[in-house]
Structures are given as structure tokens and as C-alpha cells.
C-alpha positions in Angstrom: 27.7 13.6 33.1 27.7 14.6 29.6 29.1 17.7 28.3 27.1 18.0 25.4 24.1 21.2 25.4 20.5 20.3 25.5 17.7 22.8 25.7 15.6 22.9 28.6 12.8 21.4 28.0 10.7 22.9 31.0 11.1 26.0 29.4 9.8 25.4 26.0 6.0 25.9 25.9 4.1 22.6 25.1 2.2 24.3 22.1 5.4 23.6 20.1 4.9 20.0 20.5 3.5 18.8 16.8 -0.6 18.7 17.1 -0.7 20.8 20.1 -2.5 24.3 19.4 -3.9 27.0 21.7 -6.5 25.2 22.7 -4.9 21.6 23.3 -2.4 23.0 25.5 -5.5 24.7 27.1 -7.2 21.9 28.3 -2.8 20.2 28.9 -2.5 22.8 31.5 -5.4 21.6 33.5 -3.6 18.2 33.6 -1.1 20.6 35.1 1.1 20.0 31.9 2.5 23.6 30.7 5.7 22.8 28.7 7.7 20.1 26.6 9.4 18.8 29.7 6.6 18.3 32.1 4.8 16.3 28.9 7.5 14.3 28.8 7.4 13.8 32.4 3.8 12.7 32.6 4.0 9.0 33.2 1.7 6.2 32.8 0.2 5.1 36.2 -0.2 1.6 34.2 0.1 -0.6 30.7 -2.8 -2.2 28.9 -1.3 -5.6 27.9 -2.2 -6.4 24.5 0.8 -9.1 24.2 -0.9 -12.9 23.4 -0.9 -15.2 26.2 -1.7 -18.9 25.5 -4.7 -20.0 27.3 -3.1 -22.3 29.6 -1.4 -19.8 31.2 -4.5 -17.4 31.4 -5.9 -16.8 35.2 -9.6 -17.0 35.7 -11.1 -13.1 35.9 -7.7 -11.9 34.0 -7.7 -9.5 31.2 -6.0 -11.4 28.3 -5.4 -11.2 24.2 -5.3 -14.5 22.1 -5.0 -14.9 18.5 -8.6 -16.7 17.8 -10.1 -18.1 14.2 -14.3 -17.9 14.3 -15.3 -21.3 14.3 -19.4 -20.4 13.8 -21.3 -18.0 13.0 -22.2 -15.7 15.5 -25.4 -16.0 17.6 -27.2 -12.1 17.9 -29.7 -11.3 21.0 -31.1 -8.0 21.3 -32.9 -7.1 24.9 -33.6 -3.5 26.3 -33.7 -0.7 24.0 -30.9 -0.8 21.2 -29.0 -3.2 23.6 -27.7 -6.3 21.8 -25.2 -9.4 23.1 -23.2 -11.6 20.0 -22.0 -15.0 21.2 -19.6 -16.6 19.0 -17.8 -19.5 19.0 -13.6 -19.3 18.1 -10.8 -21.4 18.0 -8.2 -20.5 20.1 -4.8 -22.7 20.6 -6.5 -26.0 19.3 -9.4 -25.0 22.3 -12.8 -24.2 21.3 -13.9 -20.9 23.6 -17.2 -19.0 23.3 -16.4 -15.4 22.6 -19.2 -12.1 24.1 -19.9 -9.2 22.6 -22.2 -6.6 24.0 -23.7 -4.1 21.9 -21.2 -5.1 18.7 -23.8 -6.1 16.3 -22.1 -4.3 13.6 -19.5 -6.9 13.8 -21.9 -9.3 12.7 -20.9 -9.6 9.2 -17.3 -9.7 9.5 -17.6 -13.0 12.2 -17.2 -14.9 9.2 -16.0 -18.8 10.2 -12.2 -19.2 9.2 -11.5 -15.3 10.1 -8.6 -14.3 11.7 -9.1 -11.8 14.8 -7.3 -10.8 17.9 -9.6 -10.4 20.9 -8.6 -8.7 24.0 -10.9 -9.5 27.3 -11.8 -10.9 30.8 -11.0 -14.0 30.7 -14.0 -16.4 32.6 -11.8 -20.3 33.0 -14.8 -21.9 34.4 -16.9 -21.2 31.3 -14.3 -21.2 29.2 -15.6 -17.5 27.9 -14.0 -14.3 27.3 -16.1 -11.3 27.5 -14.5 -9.0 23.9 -13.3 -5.4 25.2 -11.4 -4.8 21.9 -10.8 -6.9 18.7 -8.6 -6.2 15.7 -9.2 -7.8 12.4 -6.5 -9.3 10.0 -5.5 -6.9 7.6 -7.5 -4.0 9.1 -5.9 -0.5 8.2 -5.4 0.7 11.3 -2.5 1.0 14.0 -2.4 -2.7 15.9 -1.9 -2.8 19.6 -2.3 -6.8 19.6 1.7 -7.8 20.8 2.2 -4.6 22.6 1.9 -2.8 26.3 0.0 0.1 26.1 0.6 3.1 28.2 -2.6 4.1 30.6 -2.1 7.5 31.8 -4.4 10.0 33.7 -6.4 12.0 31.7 -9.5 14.1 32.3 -12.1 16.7 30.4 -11.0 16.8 26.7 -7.8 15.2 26.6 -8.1 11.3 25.6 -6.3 8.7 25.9 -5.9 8.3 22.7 -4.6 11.9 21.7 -2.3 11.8 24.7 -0.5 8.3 23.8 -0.3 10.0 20.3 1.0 13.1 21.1 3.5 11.8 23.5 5.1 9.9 20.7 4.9 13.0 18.8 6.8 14.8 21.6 9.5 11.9 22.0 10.1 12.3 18.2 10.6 15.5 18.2 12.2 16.3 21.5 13.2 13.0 23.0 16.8 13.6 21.3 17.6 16.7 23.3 16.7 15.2 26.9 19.6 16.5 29.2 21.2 14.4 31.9 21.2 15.7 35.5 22.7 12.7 37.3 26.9 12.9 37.5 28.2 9.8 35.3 29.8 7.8 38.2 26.3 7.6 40.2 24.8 6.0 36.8 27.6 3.6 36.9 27.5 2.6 40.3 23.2 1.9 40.4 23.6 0.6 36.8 20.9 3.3 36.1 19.8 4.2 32.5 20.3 7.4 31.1 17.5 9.9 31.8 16.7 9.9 27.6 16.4 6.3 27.6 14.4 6.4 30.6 11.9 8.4 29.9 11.7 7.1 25.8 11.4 3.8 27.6 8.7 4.3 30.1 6.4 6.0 27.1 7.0 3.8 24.2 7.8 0.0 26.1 9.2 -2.4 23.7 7.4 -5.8 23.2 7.9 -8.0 26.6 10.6 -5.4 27.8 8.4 -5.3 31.3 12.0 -5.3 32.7 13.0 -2.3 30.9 10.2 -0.1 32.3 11.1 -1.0 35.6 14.7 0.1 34.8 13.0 3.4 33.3 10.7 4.0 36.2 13.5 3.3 38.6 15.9 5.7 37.1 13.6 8.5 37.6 12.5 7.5 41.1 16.2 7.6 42.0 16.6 10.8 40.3 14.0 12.5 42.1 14.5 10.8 45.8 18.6 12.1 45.0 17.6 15.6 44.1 15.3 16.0 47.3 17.9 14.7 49.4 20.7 16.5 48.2 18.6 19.9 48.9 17.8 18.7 52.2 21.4 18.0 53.1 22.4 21.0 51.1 20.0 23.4 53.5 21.4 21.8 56.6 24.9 22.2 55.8 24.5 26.3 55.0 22.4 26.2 58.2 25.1 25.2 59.9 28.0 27.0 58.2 26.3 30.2 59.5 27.3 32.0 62.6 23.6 33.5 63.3 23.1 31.2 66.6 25.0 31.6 70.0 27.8 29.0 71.2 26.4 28.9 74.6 29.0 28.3 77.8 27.3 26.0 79.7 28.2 24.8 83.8 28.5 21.4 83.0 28.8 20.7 86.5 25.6 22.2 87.0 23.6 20.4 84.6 25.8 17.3 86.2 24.0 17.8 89.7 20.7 18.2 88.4 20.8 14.8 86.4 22.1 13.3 89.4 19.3 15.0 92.2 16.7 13.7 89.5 14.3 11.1 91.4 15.1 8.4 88.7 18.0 7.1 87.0 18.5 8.3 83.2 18.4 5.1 80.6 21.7 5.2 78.4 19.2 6.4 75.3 18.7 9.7 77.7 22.4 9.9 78.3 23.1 9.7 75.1 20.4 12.1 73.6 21.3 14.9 76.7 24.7 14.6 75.6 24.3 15.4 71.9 22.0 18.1 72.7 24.7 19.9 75.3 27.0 19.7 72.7 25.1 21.7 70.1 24.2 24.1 72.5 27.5 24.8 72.6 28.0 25.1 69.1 28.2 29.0 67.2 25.4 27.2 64.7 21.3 26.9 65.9 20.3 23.4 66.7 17.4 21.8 64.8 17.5 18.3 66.2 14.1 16.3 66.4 14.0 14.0 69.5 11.3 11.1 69.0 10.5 8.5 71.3 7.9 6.1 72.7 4.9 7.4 74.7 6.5 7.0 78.4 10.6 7.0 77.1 11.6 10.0 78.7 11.5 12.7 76.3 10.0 15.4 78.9 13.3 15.3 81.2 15.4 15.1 78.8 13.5 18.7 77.4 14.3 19.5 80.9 17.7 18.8 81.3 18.1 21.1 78.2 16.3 23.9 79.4 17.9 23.7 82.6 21.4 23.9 80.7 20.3 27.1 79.0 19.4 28.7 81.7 22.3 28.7 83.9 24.1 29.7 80.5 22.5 32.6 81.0 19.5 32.3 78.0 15.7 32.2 79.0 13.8 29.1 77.2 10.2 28.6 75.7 8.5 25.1 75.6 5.9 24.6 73.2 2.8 22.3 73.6 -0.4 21.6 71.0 -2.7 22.0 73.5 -3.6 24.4 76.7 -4.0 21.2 78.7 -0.8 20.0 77.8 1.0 23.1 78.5 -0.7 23.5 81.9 0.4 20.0 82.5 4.1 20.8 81.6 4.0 24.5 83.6 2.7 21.9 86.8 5.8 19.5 86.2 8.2 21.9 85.2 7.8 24.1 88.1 8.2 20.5 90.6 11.2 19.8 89.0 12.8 23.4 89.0 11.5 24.8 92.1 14.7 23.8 94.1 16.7 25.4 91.7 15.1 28.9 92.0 14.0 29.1 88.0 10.9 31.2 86.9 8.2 29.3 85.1 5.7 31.6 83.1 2.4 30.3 81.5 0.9 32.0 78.4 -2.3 30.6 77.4 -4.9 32.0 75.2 -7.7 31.5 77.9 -5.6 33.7 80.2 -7.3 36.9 81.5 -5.8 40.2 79.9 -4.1 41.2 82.8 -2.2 38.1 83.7 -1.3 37.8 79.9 0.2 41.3 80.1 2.5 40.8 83.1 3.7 37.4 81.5 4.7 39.3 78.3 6.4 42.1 80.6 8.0 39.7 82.6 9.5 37.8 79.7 10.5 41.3 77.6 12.6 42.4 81.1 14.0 38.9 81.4 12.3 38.1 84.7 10.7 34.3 83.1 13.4 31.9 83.0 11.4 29.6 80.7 7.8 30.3 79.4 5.6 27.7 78.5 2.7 27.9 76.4 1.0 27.2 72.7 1.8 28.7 69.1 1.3 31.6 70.6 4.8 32.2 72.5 6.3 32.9 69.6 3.7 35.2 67.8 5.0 39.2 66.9 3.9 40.3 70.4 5.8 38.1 72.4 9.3 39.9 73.3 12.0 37.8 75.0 15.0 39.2 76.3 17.2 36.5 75.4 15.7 33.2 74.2 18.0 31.2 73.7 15.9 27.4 73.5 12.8 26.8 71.9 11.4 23.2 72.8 8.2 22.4 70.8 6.0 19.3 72.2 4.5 17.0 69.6 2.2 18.3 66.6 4.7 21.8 66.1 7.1 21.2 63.3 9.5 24.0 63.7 10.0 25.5 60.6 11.0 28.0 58.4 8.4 31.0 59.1 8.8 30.6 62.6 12.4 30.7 62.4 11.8 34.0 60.4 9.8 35.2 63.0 12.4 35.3 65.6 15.0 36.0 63.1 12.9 39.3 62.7 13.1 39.8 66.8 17.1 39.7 66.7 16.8 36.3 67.8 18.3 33.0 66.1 17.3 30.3 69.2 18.3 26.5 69.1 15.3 24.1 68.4 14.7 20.8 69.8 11.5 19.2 68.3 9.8 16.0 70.1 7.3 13.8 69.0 6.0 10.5 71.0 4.9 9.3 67.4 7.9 7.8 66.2 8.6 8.4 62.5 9.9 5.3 60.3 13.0 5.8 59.2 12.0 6.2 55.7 10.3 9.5 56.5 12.3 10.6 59.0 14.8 11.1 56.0 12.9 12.6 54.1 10.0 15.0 56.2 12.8 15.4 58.6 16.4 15.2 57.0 16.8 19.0 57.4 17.2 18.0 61.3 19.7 16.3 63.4 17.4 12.8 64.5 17.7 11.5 68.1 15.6 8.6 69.4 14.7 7.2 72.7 13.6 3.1 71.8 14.7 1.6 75.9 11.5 2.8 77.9 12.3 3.8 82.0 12.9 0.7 84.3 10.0 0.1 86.1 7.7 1.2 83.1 4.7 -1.4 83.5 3.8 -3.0 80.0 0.1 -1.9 78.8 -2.4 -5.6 78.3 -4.0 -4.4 74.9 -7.4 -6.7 74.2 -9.9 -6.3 70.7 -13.3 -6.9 71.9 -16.8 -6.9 69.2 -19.6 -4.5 70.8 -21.5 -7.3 72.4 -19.1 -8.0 74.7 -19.9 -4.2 76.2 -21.0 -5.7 79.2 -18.2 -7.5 80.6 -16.1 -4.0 79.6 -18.0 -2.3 82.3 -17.7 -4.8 84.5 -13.9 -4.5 84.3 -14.1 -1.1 84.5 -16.6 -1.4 87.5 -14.0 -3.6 88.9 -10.8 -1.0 88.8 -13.0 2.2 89.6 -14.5 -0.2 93.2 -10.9 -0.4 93.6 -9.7 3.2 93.6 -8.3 3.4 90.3 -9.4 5.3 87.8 -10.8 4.9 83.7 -10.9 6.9 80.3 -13.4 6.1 77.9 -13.0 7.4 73.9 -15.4 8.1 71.5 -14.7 9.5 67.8 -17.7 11.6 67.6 -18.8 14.5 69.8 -22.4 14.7 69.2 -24.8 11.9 66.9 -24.2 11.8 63.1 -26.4 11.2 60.9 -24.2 10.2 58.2 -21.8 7.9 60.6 -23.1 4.7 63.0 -20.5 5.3 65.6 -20.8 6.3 69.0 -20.3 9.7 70.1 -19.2 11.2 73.3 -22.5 13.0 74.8 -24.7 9.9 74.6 -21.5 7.7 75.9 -21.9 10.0 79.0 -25.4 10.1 79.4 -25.2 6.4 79.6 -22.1 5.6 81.7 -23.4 8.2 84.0 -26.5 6.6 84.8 -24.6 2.9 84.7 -22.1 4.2 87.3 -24.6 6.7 89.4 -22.3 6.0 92.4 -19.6 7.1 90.6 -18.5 10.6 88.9 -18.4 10.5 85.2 -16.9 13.3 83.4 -17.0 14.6 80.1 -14.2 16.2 78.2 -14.3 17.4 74.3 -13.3 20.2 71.8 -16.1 22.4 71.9 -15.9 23.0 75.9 -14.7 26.2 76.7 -11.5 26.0 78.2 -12.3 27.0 81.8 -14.6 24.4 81.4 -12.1 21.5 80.2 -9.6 22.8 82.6 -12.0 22.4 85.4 -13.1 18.7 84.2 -9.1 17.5 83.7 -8.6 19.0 87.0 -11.0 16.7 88.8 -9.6 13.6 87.4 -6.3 14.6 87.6 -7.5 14.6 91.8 -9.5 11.8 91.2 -12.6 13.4 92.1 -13.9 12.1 88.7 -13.4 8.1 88.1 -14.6 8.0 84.6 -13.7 10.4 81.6 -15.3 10.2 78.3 -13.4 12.0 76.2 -12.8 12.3 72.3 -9.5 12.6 71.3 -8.6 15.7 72.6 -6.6 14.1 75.3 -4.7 12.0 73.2 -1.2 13.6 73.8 0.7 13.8 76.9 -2.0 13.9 79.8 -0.8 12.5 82.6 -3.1 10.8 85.6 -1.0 7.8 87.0 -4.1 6.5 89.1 -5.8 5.7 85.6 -5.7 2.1 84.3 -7.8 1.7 82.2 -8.1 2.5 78.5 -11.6 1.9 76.7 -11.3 3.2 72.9 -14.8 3.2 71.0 -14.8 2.6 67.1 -11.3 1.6 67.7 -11.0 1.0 63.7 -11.7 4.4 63.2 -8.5 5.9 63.9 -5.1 4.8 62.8 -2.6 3.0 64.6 -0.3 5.7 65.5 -3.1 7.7 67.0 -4.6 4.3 69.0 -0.7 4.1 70.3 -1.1 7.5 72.0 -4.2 7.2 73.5 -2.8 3.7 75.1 -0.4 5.5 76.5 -2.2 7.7 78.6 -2.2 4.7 81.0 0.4 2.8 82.3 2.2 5.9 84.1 2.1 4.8 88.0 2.7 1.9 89.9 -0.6 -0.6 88.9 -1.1 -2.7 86.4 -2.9 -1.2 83.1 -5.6 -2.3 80.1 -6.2 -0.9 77.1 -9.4 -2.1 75.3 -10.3 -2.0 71.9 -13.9 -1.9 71.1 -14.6 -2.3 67.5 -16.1 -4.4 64.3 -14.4 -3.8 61.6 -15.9 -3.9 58.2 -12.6 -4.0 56.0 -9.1 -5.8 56.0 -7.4 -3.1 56.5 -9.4 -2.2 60.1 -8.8 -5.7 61.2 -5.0 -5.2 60.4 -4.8 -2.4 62.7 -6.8 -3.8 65.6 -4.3 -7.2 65.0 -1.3 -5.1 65.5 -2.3 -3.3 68.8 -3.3 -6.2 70.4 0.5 -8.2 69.0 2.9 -5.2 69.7 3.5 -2.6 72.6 6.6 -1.4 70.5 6.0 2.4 69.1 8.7 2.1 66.1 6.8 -0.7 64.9 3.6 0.3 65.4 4.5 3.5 62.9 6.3 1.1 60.7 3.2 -0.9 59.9 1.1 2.6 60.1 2.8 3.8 57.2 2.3 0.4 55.7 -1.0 0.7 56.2 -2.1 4.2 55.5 0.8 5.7 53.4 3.1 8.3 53.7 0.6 11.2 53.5 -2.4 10.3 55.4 0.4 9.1 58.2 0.9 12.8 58.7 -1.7 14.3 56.8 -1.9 15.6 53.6 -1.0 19.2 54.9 2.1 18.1 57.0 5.0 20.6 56.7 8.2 19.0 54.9 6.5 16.3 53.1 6.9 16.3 49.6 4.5 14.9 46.7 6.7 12.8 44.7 6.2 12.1 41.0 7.9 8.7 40.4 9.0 7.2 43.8 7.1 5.9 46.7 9.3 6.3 50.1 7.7 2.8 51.4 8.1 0.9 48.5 11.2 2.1 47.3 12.9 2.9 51.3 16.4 0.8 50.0 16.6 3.6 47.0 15.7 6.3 49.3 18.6 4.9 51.2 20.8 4.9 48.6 20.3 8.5 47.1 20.8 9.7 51.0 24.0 8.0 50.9 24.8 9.4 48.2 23.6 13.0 48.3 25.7 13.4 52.1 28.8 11.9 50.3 28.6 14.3 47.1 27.5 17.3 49.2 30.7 16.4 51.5 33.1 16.5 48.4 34.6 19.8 47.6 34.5 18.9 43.9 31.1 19.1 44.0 31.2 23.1 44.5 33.9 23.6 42.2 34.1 21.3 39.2 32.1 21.8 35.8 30.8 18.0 35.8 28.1 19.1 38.8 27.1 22.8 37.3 23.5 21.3 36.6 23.1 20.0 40.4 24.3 23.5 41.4 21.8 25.3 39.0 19.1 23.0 40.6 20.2 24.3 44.5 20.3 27.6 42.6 17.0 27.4 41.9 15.5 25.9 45.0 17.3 28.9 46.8 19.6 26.9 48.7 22.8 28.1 47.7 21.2 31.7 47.8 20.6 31.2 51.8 17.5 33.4 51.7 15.2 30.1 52.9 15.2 31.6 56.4 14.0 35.3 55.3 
């Protein structure tokens, strides 16, 4: 890295770029632009190509420049009101072309035959037209763009395009020089990366035909940027880990050896494996913060269990965290099965608990008489005392982060965390929402696991739907039917859960059909998941609210409504609330999709059963930040790079992050200072993240 001082430009206030006053820099710091360095850093989202192209190599519908001589005098029409359209005839490459101009009249006199021009427009083969966007005249006094790539970048209220392209030249002139490098020399070297002044003079101000050079540009910072995230990430975990704040527990692994072996089931090698990391970091002095994903049906729930189990006869109580009340009920049900033998109390905390039974949870838990509570958000809220928590397990949507660490920090407590999710996270993000955590994954599914016949049906097939469903339900089994919508919309033509009912109920009158949504109060949803968890109720329309972790083995068969209307990971759920006991299961798709992308999505349910891939082509599909949402915890807005386009250099700046933070050079010698100032300032080397 080069020794030489530069200014930093992010602190140098964008007024002092030349043409910038008070109120330029005004309507610069709506863009979100407030000094030198985040102009510079504003990129073009694309080029206007002004470079000539001969015609033979022009697509039909393209947006092209040639170098044309007028061959005729134009041809004026006026229509509308002060609406005119010029048609003139030009030689172009030895081909005669028609030229259009729309509302250009004033050109009129200048169309002279023999006249040089350069006209840039769309391009129409058939006809052998171009429709004129821009035209520059031989020997006009004014700055040319015929030859060049123009930069396109976003602009909004008063700032133009014009002024910005401008007075981003104005600001490489002046400032471009004094650029400073943050990558160390050796990592340039080794991705044959340009130097962060050349890239970013390069990406603004393109040479003629040096497409390969902004790519160079725009690579360099993407690297950059996916390095510098990835180095704090691994930089947080490793302090995390250097502390002493958690508990080396001393677990009976003989114990935890009989309870694996009295389970019902035999463990796949994945479990194994996973059980065995986890034991070891409960046994290490630093917390655990390991994310366990796997497959709807892999396992994840007794492997939770085999963890718990372990901290408890170490001596520590343990919390399990769910998304939903039913889910947490359903976990206190199978928890307390599978510990009963084994003498451990099982404490539920729900919101729709009466006051009472809530207060002798909490007492029990403060005098240590709960082995392991279970329950929503709310378990670890300012009320909620433990006497020794020593495991927190949170169950799907929870990402455990740092204000609920801080929370228990604040109790005296400093818990391991083991995270699990039945989406599974392509790797991509898993590195990069997720590369503060320890990643285990279950991808081989219990032997024995029936696989799930996934079918796309259009909505007039209905009929032979509920005829299969009419068949499993004659036959003792059992049904869930989805809808998107609770109530009718106005604005939306799909179908919506209440009507669904209505009509299912009077199509199956022998039959009990329940209903199950959102806006029931709980008692109420309890009651109706509690009928078909008996099968007292055959049929259950439901929105999604019972899209993770129910349980009903008796149910077969999956019908999902307006199936294109939710994404792929969120279809792979649902289908995975059957398939759980001993009979064969269906899931089918009912939809008719409008767009390409809907008829993706139903293609891939109906071709793959596999999770992993099902959230690699999700994230294909929907992007990075509708695949979690736009509010997920962890997952960064990045400026240059695009984690599914650019996974190998996300790769790569992992790589090399883990081995730079790993090198003791790196926290001593003068060459890194600027990465340290950078974990200076995103508080990692401070270690106050946690408070």
C-alpha cells in the first residue's frame, strides 16, 4: 500500500468542489452526496454509447450513432398543436436510410444535402429508419459526445445530468490526484486489481472503446467493498471469541451419550456431526453464535434438543425461542415427550397466557425451578429473570443479534446462541448476512422421510383438486388449503381465506372445515390447530400463518392458492408441512401466472424437492434483499457489488479477509494502519458492539 499522505476526501465538504455553491450542494445532499469522496463515489448505473457502429452490425430496436451525409432535403409534417415530425433521407455507409425527427423543425435549415451530421437513435432494421434522439453537426461549437461512452448516473430534483457529468470531471481534476489506497499492495497484485485512483477516474471518465477498462474499474471497487465487509465481519467474530464473557460448560458426555442413543430414531451423520460441533463450543470459555440451517424435515429440532439436554445436566437452564405461539406450543408438547423420562422442567411463556400463570412461570424461572422455557420474543424481554441461562435456541424468523445479546449482557448473563432456520441460505449470503456466525447445515433428510409429489395445476382444473382431496379426507387422512389473502381485495383478484371457507365448507358439509388466520385471537387459533392436530377437523384453510414448523403427520395433502404469489422459499415451507408420518404426500400448486418470472418459480417446485437449491434459484429470482426482506438484520446495502453476480469475488475477499485477519502482521505493521483505522471506526477493535 502506498506510503504517500492523501487527504480524506470524506471529510472535505463537497462545496469545495469547483461550481458547487451553498445551494448545489443543497440539492447534492438529497442525492445523499455530502462531501468530495462520496461525489467521487457516486457511480454511473450505465453508459450512453455514442461510439459509431457500422450498420451491418446494428440490431433491430438498438440505440445506435452513425456518421450520416443528408442525401434530400427534409420532408416537414406538422399534426396536433405545435407538434411537427421531419423525415429525411441520409447516406449512411454507402446505405441510403430514412432519418425521424419529432418536433425538430428548427433543424430544418441546417438538413442541407451534402451535410455532415452524427445521429444517435433507435435503430428500426426492417424499415431501414432511425428515429434521431440527438444529432451533432460538423463543426458545431460545442462539446462532442459522438465516439464516446457517456456516463448515466441517478439524478433527481435540480441536479441534471448534465451538471453532474460536468462537475464530476471538475471533481476528478481537482481531487482525483489525492485519492488514497485502502487495499494492502500484495492483494492488488494477486487479483490484478487497479489502483483505487485509477478506478474510480476510470469508471467516471471511460476512454473511447475501453468497455474493458470500466469493468476493471467497477470490479476493483466491488472487491474493495465485499473485502472491507468481510474483514469486519471476521474481525467482530474473532474479538467475540477472544473474550472470556461466556461460560466453558463441563458437560456428562456420557449423559448426553445415552439420550442420543434412547432417541426413537437413529441420528443421520449431518446430526452427528452438527451435535458434535455444538458440544464442543459449549465447552468452550467463549459464547457460541453458530446458525444451524437445514431442510424442512432434516432434523434440526433434536438436534436443538440434544443441546439443551447437554446444558442442563451441565447444570445451566435453557430458553428456546419460536416466531409464533403455535410454534412454541408445538415445541413445549414435543419437548416435554422427549424429556419427560429424564425428569427436566419445561415452562411455557406465551403472551396469551393469563396473568397468573405468567407470574409463576417468571418465578419459577428467577428461582431456577424451569429447566428450559420456551416461548416467543418475549423470553428474553427486561422482566424475564433466569437464574442461570446458559442456552438460548432461537427457531426460524429470530436472528440473534446484538441488542438482545445486550439485553442479557445487562442481566449478568453472556448465554451461548444456536440460531436455526428451515430456509436454507445460499452460500453467498450465508457469508455475508451470517459470517459473524459459526454455519452448520443439515442437507441428508431422516431415513424413512417420504418425498413430497409437487404438481402446477391452472384454476380450471379446481375440480379434480377436490376430488383428490375428497379422496384422502374419505380415506382418513387429512388436507390444508392456503390462501394469500384473509378477507376480499378490491385492489387484488386472488382468493382469500374467508370465502375459500365458506365454500369448501359447504362442498365438504360431511366434513369439518376449519379456518385458521392472523387476525383470530389466539384462544381462538389455538382451539382450531388443536382440532386438526386430533383430527377432528379434515380440512384447514389457512393463510400463511402456519407456514413454519406445524406439525400434523395425518395431513397429506398441500393445496396452495395464488401459488405465484409468494416466493419459492416461502412455497418450500408450506410443502413441508406435509410429508411428516408414514403415507404418501401432495403438494399442489394452484396458479396462472402472468409473468416469466411466476412461471419460473412454479417450474422449480414442481422439478426440485431439494431446499438448498430451491434458495439458490430464490435468490436468483428475487435478489438478495427481497429474499429476506428489505429490513433483515445483517444485510448490508452494497454500493458497487452484487453478492449473486459477483459470489466468486465475494469468495475471494472472504479468503482473503480470514487469512489477513489470521496474520499477526496485520495488527502490528504500518502497511495495514488504514484497514485498522477502518475497524477503528466501525467499532470493532473498540469491542463496545455488544453494549
Amino acid at each position: 500500500m502506498s506510503e504517500s499522505k492523501h487527504t480524506d476526501l470524506n471529510l472535505l465538504p463537497v462545496r469545495l468542489v469547483p461550481g458547487v455553491g451553498p445551494q448545489k450542494a443543497e440539492h447534492l445532499g438529497a442525492l445523499g452526496i455530502g462531501t468530495v469522496g462520496e461525489l467521487l463515489e457516486y457511480f454511473p448505473f450505465r453508459y450512453e454509447d455514442y461510439r459509431l457502429k457500422p450498420l451491418e452490425e446494428a440490431k433491430d430496436g438498438e440505440k445506435i450513432t452513425v456518421a450520416a451525409a443528408v442525401f434530400a432535403e427534409p420532408n416537414l409534417q406538422r399534426y396536433g398543436r405545435n407538434k411537427t415530425r421531419m423525415t429525411c433521407r441520409m447516406l449512411v455507409d454507402r446505405v441510403l436510410i430514412t432519418t425521424v425527427w419529432f418536433n425538430r423543425h428548427f433543424l430544418r435549415e441546417r438538413l442541407t444535402p451534402g451535410t455532415d451530421v452524427v445521429v444517435t437513435g433507435k435503430w428500426d432494421a426492417r424499415r431501414l429508419q432511425l428515429t434521431v434522439a440527438q444529432a451533432e453537426f460538423a463543426g458545431a461549437q460545442q462539446s462532442t459526445r459522438s465516439g464516446t461512452l457517456q456516463p448515466v448516473y441517478s439524478v433527481g430534483g435540480d441536479v441534471t445530468q448534465g451538471w453532474l457529468r460536468k462537475t464530476m470531471l471538475q471533481a476528478l481534476d481537482r481531487f482525483g490526484d489525492q485519492v488514497a489506497e485502502v487495499l494492502p499492495d500484495e492483494l492488488l497484485a494477486k487479483h490484478k486489481l487497479l489502483s483505487r485512483k485509477e478506478a474510480i477516474r476510470t469508471v467516471h471518465r471511460p476512454e473511447d472503446g475501453e468497455e474493458s477498462r470500466i469493468q476493471a474499474g467497477k470490479r476493483r471497487m466491488a472487491y474493495e467493498e465485499l473485502f472491507r465487509f468481510q474483514l469486519k465481519l471476521l474481525a467482530y467474530k474473532q474479538l467475540v471469541k477472544q473474550r472470556s464473557e461466556g461460560s466453558a460448560k463441563k458437560l456428562e458426555r456420557e449423559k448426553v451419550r445415552a439420550f442420543v442413543r434412547a432417541l426413537p430414531f437413529r441420528l443421520t451423520s449431518a446430526q452427528k456431526q452438527v451435535i458434535a460441533d455444538i458440544l464442543e463450543d459449549l465447552e468452550a470459555p467463549s459464547c457460541m453464535n453458530r446458525l444451524l440451517q437445514g431442510d424442512v424435515g432434516s432434523g434440526k429440532t433434536v438436534v436443538a434438543a440434544t443441546a439443551l439436554y447437554a446444558a442442563v445436566t451441565a447444570g445451566y437452564q435453557g430458553a428456546m425461542m419460536a416466531p409464533t405461539e403455535i410454534l412454541a406450543e408445538q415445541h413445549a408438547r414435543s419437548l416435554n415427550q422427549m424429556f419427560e423420562p429424564y425428569g427436566l422442567q419445561i415452562g411455557l411463556l406465551t403472551g396469551s397466557m393469563p396473568e397468573k400463570q405468567k407470574r409463576d412461570v417468571l418465578g419459577a424461572l428467577q428461582m431456577g425451578l424451569i429447566d428450559i422455557a420456551i416461548g416467543t420474543h418475549a423470553l428474553i424481554q427486561e422482566h424475564v429473570h433466569y437464574r442461570n441461562l446458559g442456552l438460548v435456541v432461537t427457531d426460524e424468523q429470530h436472528r440473534f443479534g446484538v441488542q438482545q445479546r445486550s439485553v442479557l449482557r445487562r442481566k449478568g448473563l453472556a448465554p451461548d446462541v444456536l440460531t436455526m432456520t428451515a430456509t436454507p441460505i445460499p452460500r453467498t449470503l450465508a457469508i455475508t448476512a451470517f459470517g459473524d456466525m459459526d454455519v452448520s447445515s443439515l442437507r441428508e433428510m431422516p431415513k424413512g422421510r417420504k418425498p413430497i409429489q409437487t404438481y402446477w395445476v391452472k384454476k380450471d382444473k379446481l375440480e379434480r383438486v377436490w376430488g383428490y382431496i375428497r379422496k384422502e379426507v374419505d380415506a382418513g387422512r387429512q388436507a390444508y388449503v392456503i390462501c394469500p389473502l384473509i378477507e376480499e381485495s378490491e385492489k387484488l383478484d386472488v382468493q382469500n381465506a374467508i370465502e375459500l371457507h365458506a365454500q369448501l365448507a359447504v362442498l365438504f358439509d360431511d366434513q369439518e372445515v376449519g379456518l385458521l388466520h392472523g387476525r383470530m385471537r389466539s384462544d381462538d387459533k389455538d382451539q382450531v390447530m388443536q382440532q386438526f392436530h386430533q383430527g377432528a377437523c379434515s380440512i384447514l384453510v389457512s393463510t400463511t400463518v402456519i407456514e413454519v414448523g406445524v406439525d400434523v403427520p395425518n395431513a397429506t395433502v398441500m393445496v396452495i392458492y395464488d401459488a405465484d404469489r409468494f416466493g419459492l422459499s416461502q412455497l418450500h415451507q408450506l410443502r413441508g408441512r406435509v410429508g411428516r408420518g408414514e403415507h404418501a404426500s401432495t403438494c399442489v400448486l394452484v396458479a396462472d401466472p402472468k409473468s416469466d418470472n411466476g412461471r419460473e418459480r412454479m417450474q422449480a417446485m414442481t422439478e426440485t424437492a431439494d431446499g438448498f437449491e430451491i434458495a439458490r434459484r430464490d435468490l436468483e429470482l428475487r435478489g438478495p434483499g427481497d429474499f429476506f426482506g428489505t429490513k433483515q438484520s445483517g444485510l448490508p446495502e452494497f454500493r458497487f457489488s452484487d453478492i449473486v453476480q459477483d459470489y466468486e469475488l465475494l469468495e475471494q475477499a472472504r479468503d482473503d479477509a480470514a487469512a489477513l485477519i489470521r496474520s499477526q502482521s496485520f495488527w502490528t505493521d504500518a502497511a495495514y494502519a488504514s484497514l485498522r483505522d477502518y475497524l477503528q471506526r466501525e467499532q470493532i477493535m473498540q469491542g463496545d458492539l455488544l453494549d
